[in-house]
C-alpha positions in Angstrom: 6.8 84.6 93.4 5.7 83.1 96.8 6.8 79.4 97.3 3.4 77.7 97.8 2.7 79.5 94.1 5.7 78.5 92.6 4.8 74.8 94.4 1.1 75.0 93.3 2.8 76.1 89.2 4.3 73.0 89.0 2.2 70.7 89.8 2.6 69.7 93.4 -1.1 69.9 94.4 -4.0 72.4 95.6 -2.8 75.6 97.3 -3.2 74.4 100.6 -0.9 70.8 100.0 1.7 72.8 99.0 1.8 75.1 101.9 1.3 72.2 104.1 4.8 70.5 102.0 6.3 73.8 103.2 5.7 74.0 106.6 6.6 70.5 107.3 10.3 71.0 106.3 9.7 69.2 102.8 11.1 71.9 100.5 14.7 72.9 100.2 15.5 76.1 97.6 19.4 76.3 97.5 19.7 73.1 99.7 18.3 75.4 102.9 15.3 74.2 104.0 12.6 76.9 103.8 9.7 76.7 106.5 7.6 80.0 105.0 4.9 79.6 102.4 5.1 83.2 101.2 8.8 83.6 101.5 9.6 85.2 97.7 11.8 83.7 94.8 12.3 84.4 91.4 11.2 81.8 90.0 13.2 81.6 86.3 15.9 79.2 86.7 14.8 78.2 90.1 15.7 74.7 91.1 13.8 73.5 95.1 13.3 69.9 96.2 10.3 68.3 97.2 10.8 65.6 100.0 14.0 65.1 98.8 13.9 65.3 94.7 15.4 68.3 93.3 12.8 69.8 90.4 13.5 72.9 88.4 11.2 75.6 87.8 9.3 75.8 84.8 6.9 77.8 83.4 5.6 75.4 80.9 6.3 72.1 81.2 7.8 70.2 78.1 9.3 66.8 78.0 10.4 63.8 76.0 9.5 60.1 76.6 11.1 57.0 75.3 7.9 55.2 74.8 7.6 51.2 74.9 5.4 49.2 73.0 2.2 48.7 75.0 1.1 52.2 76.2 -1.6 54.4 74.7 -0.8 58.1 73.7 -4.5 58.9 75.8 -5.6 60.2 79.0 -8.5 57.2 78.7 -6.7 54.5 77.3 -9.0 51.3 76.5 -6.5 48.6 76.3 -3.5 49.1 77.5 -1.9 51.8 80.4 -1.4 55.7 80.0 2.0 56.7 78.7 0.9 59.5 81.0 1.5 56.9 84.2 5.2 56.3 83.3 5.2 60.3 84.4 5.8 61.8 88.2 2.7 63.0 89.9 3.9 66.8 89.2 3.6 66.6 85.1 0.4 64.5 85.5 -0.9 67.6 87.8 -0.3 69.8 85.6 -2.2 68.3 82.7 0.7 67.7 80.4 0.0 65.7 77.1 1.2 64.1 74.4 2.3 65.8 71.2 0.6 63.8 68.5 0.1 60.3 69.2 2.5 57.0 68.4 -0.1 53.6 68.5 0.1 51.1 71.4 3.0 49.1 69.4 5.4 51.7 68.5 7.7 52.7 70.7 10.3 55.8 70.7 10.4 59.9 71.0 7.0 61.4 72.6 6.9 64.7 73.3 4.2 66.1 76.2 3.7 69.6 77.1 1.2 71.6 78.6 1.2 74.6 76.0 -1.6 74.3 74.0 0.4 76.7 71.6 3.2 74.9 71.3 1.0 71.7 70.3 -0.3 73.7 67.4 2.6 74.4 66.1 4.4 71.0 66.3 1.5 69.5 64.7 -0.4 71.7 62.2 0.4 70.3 58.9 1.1 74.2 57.8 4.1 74.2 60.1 6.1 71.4 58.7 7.8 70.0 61.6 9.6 66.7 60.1 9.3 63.2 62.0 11.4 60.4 61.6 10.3 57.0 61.4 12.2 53.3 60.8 10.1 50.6 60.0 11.0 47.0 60.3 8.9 45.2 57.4 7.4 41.6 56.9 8.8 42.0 53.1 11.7 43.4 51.7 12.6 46.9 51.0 13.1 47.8 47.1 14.4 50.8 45.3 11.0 50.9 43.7 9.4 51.2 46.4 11.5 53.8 47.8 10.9 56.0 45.2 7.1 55.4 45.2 7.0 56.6 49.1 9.1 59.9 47.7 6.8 60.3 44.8 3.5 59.5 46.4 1.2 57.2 47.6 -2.5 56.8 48.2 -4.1 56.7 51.8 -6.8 54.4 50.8 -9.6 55.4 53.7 -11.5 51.8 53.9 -10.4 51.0 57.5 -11.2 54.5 58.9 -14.8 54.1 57.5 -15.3 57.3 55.5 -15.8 58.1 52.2 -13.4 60.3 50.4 -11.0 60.4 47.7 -7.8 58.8 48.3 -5.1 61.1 49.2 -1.7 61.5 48.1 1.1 61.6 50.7 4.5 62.1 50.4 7.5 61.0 52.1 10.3 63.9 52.8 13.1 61.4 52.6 12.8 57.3 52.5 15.8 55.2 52.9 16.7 51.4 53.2 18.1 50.1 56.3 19.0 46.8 55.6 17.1 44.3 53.4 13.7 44.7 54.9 14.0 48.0 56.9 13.2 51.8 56.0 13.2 55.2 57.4 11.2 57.7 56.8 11.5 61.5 57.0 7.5 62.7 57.4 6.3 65.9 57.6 2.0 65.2 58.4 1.0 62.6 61.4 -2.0 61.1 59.8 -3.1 58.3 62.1 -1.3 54.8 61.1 0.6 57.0 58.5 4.0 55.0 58.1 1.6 51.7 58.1 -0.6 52.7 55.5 2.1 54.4 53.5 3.7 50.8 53.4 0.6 49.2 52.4 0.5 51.1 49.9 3.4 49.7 48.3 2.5 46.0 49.2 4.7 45.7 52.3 3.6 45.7 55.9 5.2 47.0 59.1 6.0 44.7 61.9 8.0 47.2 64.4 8.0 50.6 64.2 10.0 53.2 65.9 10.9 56.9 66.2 14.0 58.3 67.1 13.6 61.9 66.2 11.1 64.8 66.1 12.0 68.1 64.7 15.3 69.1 66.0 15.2 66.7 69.1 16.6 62.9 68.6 16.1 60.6 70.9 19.2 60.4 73.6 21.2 57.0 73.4 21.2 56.7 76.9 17.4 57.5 77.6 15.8 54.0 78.3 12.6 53.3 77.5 9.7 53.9 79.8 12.2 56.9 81.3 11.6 60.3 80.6 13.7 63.9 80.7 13.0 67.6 79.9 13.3 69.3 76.9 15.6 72.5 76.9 12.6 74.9 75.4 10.8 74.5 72.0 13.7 75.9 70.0 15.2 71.9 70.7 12.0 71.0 69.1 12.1 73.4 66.3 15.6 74.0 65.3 16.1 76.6 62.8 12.6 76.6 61.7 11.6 78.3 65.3 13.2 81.3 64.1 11.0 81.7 61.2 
């Protein structure tokens, strides 16, 4: 693949930007400077810098951010900034975006891609892919209601403002941390989900977190607001990718 294409792939800007990056000396493949838009790499496994930051090919883009509280999971957000402006220019180019959506106040793993398959799949409710979620609560955590979250609870609909039966949700796995924390194993991503779930049995989340999707937990040493790549959807998927 030419070098401006493999430039223009990833993100770097129109056709013409990248072969102006080129020309100027701004791109390095192999830590050589290369002058020549249309000199020919493959591009698997590729890794070139761009004015000095190395960026490695590839062909769809996925990635995982620690996300604080006080971003919105949307290319318009209304009152507060863009998770997508804790990204580099490339990703934004490229029109990656978030994997489901975590609200404003909830920080932890966010996944953003721009394969529209992959989405699907990590978020059709047919597909299963488990989330985990820890909840700090204004009110204790019992066994009762433990088992209530395991056995089911009603997703009353009154604050969406429809009309519909309630629905019954399960939780996959619910567990006490501490006296007034719990985490919870989900496999939907109904919007507020682990809040209304919690209503449900009479408690109310004050902080909520999640440190793993799928396969892929959140990295110790990945600070919020900082972001790194995701080794393929397999990471994502586990053993249920093979399926």
């Amino acid at each position: 693949m030419r070098l401006s294409q493999i430039l223009f792939s990833q993100g770097f800007g129109s056709r013409r930007l990248c072969a102006g990056l080129i020309h100027h000396g701004e791109v390095k493949v192999h830590g050589e400077v290369v002058d020549d838009p249309d000199a020919d790499f493959a591009p698997q496994g590729l890794q070139f810098e761009v004015s000095g930051k190395t960026w490695p090919y590839h062909e769809k883009a996925l990635v995982m951010l620690h996300k604080p509280a006080g971003y919105e999971c949307s290319q318009k957000p209304r009152h507060h900034p863009s998770v997508m402006s804790l990204l580099p220019a490339p990703l934004r180019e490229r029109g990656v975006q978030p994997v489901g959506r975590l609200d404003e106040d909830t920080t932890g793993l966010l996944l953003l891609t721009d394969d529209g398959t992959l989405i699907h799949k990590l978020t059709s409710p047919k597909h299963h892919v488990p989330k985990v979620y820890e909840a700090h609560c204004k009110h204790p955590v019992d066994a009762e209601q433990l088992e209530r979250l395991m056995a089911g609870v009603e997703l009353h609909e009154h604050e969406l403002k429809v009309h519909r039966e309630p629905e019954l949700v399960k939780a996959l796995a619910a567990e006490a941390m501490g006296t007034h924390g719990v985490r919870l194993t989900l496999a939907e991503g109904k919007y507020h989900q682990v809040k209304r779930m919690m209503a449900a049995v009479s408690n109310r989340v004050e902080r909520l977190h999640r440190p793993q999707f799928g396969a892929l937990v959140l990295p110790a040493d990945l600070a919020e607001g900082q972001w790194c790549w995701v080794d393929g959807p397999q990471a994502v998927l586990g053993l249920a990718g093979s399926a």
